[in-house]
VONUDREN-107178 format. One record per residue (C-alpha): residue in three letters; y, z, x; residue number from 1. Coordinates in steps of 0.05 Angstrom, whole numbers. Layout:
ATOM type  north     up   east seq
ATOM  ALA      Y      Z      X NUM
...
This chain:
ATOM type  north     up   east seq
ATOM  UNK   -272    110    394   1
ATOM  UNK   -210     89    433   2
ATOM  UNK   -145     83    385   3
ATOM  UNK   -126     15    418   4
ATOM  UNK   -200    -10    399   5
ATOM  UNK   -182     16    325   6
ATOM  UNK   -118    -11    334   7
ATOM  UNK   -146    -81    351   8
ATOM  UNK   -199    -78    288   9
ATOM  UNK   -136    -56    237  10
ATOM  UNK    -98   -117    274  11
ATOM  UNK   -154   -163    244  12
ATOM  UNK   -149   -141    173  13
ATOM  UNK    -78   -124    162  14
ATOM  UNK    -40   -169    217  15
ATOM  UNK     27   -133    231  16
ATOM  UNK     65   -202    230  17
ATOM  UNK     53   -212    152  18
ATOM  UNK     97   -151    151  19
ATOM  UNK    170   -159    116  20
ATOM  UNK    221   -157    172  21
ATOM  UNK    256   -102    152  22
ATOM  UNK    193    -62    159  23
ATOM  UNK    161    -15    210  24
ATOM  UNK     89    -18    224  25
ATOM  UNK     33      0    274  26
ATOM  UNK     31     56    327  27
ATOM  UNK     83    101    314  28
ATOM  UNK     72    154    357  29
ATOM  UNK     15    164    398  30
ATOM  UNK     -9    131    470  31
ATOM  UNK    -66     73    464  32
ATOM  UNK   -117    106    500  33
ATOM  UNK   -130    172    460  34
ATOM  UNK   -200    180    441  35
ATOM  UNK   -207    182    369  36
ATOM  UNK   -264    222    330  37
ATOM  UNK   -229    245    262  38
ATOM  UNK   -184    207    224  39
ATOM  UNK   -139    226    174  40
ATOM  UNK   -111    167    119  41
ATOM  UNK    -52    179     69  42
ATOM  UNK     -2    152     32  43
ATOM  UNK     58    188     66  44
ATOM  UNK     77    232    128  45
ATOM  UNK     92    289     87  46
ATOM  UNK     90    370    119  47
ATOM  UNK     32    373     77  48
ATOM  UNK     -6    316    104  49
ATOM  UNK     12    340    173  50
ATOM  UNK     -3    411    160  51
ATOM  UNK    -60    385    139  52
ATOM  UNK    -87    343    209  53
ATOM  UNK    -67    407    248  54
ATOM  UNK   -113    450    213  55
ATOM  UNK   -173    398    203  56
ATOM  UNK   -159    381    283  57
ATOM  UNK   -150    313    265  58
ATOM  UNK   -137    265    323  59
ATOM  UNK   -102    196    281  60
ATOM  UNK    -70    197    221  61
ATOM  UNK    -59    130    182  62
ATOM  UNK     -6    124    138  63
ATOM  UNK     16     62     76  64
ATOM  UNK     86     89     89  65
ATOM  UNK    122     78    153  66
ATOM  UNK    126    149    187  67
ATOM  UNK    185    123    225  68
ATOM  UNK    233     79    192  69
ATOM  UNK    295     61    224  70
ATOM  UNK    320     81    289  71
ATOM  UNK    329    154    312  72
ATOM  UNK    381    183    360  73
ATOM  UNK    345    247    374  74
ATOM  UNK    286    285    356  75
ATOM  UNK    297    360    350  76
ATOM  UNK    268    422    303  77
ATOM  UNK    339    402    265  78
ATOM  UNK    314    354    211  79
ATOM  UNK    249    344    176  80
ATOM  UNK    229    288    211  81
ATOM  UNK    243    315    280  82
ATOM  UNK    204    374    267  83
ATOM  UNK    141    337    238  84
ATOM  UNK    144    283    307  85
ATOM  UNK    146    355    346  86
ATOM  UNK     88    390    311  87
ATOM  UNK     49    321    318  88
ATOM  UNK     56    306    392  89
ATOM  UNK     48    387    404  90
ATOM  UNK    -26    376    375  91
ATOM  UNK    -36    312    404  92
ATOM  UNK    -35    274    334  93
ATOM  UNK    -23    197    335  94
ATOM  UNK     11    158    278  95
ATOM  UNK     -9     92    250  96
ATOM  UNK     31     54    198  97
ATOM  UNK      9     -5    155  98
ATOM  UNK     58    -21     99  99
ATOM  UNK     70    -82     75 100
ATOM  UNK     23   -119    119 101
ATOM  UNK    -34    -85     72 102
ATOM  UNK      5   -110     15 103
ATOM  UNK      4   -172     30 104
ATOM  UNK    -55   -185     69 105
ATOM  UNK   -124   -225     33 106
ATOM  UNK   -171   -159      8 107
ATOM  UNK   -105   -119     10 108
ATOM  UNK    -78    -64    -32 109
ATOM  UNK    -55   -115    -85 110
ATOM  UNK   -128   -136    -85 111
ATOM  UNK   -155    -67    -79 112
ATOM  UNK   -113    -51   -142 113
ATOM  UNK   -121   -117   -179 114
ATOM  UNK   -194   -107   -167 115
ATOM  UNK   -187    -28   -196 116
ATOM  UNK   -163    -61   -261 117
ATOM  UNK   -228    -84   -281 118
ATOM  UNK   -207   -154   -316 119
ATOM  UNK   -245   -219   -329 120
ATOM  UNK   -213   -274   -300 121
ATOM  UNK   -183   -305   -237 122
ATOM  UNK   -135   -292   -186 123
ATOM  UNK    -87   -326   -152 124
ATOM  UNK    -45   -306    -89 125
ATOM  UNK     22   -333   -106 126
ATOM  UNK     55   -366    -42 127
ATOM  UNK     -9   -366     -3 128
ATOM  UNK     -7   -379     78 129
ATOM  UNK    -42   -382    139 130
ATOM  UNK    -33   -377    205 131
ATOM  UNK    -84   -367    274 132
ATOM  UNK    -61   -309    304 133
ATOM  UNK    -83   -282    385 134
ATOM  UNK   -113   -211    373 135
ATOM  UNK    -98   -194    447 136
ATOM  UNK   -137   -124    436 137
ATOM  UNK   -204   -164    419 138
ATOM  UNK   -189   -227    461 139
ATOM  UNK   -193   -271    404 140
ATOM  UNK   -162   -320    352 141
ATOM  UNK   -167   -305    288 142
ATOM  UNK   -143   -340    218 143
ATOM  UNK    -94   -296    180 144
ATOM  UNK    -84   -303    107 145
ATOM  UNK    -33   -265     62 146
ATOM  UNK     13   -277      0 147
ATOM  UNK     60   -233    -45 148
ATOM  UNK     42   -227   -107 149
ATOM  UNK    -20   -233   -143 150
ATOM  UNK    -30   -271   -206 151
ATOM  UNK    -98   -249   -258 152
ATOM  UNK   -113   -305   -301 153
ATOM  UNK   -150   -267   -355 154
ATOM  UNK   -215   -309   -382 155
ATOM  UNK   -188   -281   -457 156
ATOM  UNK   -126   -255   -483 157
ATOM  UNK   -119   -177   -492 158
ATOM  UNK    -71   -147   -526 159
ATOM  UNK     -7   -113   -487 160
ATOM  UNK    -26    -45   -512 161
ATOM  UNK   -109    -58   -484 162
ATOM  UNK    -84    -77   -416 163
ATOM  UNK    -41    -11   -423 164
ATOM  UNK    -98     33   -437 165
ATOM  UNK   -134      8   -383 166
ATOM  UNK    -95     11   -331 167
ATOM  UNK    -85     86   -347 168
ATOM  UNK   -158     91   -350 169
ATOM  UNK   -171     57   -280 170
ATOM  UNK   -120     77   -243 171
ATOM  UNK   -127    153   -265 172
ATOM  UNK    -64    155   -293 173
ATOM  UNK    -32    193   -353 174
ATOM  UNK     29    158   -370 175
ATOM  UNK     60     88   -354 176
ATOM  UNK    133     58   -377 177
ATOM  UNK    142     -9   -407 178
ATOM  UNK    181    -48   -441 179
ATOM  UNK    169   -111   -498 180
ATOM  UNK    126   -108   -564 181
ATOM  UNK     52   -108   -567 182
ATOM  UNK     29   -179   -574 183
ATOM  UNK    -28   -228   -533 184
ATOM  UNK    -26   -230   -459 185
ATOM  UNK    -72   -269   -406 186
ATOM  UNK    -28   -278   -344 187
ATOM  UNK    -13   -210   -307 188
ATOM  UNK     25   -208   -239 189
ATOM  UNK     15   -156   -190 190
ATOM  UNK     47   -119   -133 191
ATOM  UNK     42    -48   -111 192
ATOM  UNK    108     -1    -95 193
ATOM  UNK    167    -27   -110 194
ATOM  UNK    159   -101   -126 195
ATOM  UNK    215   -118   -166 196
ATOM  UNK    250   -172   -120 197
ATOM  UNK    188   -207   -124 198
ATOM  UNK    194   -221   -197 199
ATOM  UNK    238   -277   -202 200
ATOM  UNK    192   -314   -158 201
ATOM  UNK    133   -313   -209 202
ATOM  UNK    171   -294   -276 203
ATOM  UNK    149   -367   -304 204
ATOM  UNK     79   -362   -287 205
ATOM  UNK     60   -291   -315 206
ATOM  UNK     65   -253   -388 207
ATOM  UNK     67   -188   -353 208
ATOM  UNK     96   -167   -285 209
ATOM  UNK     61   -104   -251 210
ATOM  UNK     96    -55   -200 211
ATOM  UNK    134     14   -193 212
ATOM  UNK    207     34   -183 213
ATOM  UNK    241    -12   -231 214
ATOM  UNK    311     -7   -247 215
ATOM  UNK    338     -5   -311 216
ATOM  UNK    383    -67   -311 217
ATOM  UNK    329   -106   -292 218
ATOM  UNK    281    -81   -339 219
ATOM  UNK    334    -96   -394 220
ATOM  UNK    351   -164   -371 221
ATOM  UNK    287   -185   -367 222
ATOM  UNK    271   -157   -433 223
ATOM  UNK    316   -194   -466 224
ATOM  UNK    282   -263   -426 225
ATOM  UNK    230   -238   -470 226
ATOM  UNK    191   -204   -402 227
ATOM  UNK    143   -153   -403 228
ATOM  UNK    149   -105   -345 229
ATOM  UNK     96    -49   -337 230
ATOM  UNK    127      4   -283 231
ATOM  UNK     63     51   -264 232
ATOM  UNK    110     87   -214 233
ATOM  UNK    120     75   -138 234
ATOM  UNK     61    134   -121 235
ATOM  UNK     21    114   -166 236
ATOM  UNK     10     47   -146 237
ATOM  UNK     -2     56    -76 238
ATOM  UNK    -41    122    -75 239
ATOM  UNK   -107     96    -72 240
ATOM  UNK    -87     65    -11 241
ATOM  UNK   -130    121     30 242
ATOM  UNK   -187     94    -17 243
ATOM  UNK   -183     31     17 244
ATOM  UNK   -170     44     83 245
ATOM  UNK   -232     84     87 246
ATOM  UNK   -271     31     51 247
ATOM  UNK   -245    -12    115 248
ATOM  UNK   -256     49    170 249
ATOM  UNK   -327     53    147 250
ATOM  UNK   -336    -23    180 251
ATOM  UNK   -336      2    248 252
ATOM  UNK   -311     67    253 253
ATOM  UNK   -370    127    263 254
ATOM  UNK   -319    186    266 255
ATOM  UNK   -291    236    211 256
ATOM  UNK   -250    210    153 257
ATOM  UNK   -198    251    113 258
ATOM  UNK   -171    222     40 259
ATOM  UNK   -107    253     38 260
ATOM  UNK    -71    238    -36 261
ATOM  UNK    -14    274    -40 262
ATOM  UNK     23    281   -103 263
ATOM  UNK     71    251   -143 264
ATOM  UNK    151    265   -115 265
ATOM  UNK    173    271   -190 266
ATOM  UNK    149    315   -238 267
ATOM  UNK    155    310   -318 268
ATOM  UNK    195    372   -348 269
């Protein structure tokens, strides 16, 4: 398969413009019409992940982090970076990027992880919008839908300490930091990464606020609002992105798929 014609499918689902503007996303390196027949999907461009591709000959790898981030001067064997864009091109590896377009997009990675929860109730894309949109890859029009945060409406209250417990559970993970008492909870916002500036827009309509990377005078201030904040970490999160992505490459993609996890960057002494 063609990489602009699985460009033009992963333009449908997770439409670059729904992106934040500071971000990066799409082809990062790479040229259109490479034929693609193993793919392989990760969280970030790390040596591993690119060690990785080399040895599995994999012809695409697709990223939730941008592999390129802000402008560079020159690419040399100097930095990190320069000598991961080297070793890729050298093997003929392309780079895709979806970030915060899969975020943000309708049966996104908040979704994907909302979904991963396992709750009973109902949820709500906070500042929903929509938008038609020329896919000039496919020759069509499409609809586009996407919102920041989501909002679970839980059918019954749980208890602060149950919603804990499963999100360890579901997610797979061992540990999670939080602050606030145990008490009755039935309106959780959601967003994956580092979601924290998103809080003040939904603070009002949620008991609990879901994300990663939150900072400590925030977590205090808001603890004292009489906030709950539940901070699963930035990697944890996000790393079932490759989950999802491959759910959405089996669609219309017959080729070779790689889940490439990672780990964690910090580790607990």
């Amino acid at each position: 398969m063609k990489l602009r014609d699985i460009i033009g499918e992963l333009y449908s689902i997770y439409n670059p413009k729904i992106a934040e503007n500071w971000d990066n996303v799409g082809l990062m390196l790479g040229s259109e019409n490479s034929e693609i027949n193993k793919i392989l999907v990760c969280l970030d461009v790390t040596n591993e992940a690119v060690e990785k591709a080399v040895k599995e000959k994999v012809d695409l790898i697709i990223s939730h982090h941008p592999f390129i981030f802000s402008g560079i001067k020159k690419i040399t064997d100097e930095t990190v970076l320069g000598r991961k864009i080297l070793k890729l091109a050298e093997n003929k590896v392309s780079v895709y990027s979806i970030h915060t377009n899969s975020d943000f997009a309708v049966n996104g990675l908040n979704d994907f992880i909302m979904d991963k929860l396992d709750l009973e109730g109902k949820t709500e894309i906070f500042g929903e919008c929509e938008f038609d949109d020329y896919n000039c890859i496919k020759d069509v029009s499409e609809k586009v839908k996407y919102g920041t945060v989501r909002i679970k409406t839980l059918d019954k209250e749980i208890e602060l300490k149950e919603l804990i417990e499963k999100i360890k559970t579901n997610l797979g993970l061992d540990y999670i930091r939080y602050t606030g008492e145990n008490r009755k909870i039935r309106k959780i916002g959601l967003v994956t990464g580092g979601g924290s500036s998103l809080l003040n827009d939904v603070k009002e309509y949620t008991d609990v606020f879901l994300t990663g990377d939150l900072k400590y005078h925030e977590a205090l201030d808001n603890l004292e609002e009489g906030k709950i904040f539940i901070d699963i970490g930035h990697y944890e999160s996000e790393y079932l992105f490759s989950d999802l992505i491959e759910l959405q490459l089996s669609h219309f993609f017959d080729g070779e798929i790689i889940k490439y996890f990672g780990k964690p960057v910090f580790n607990l002494g």
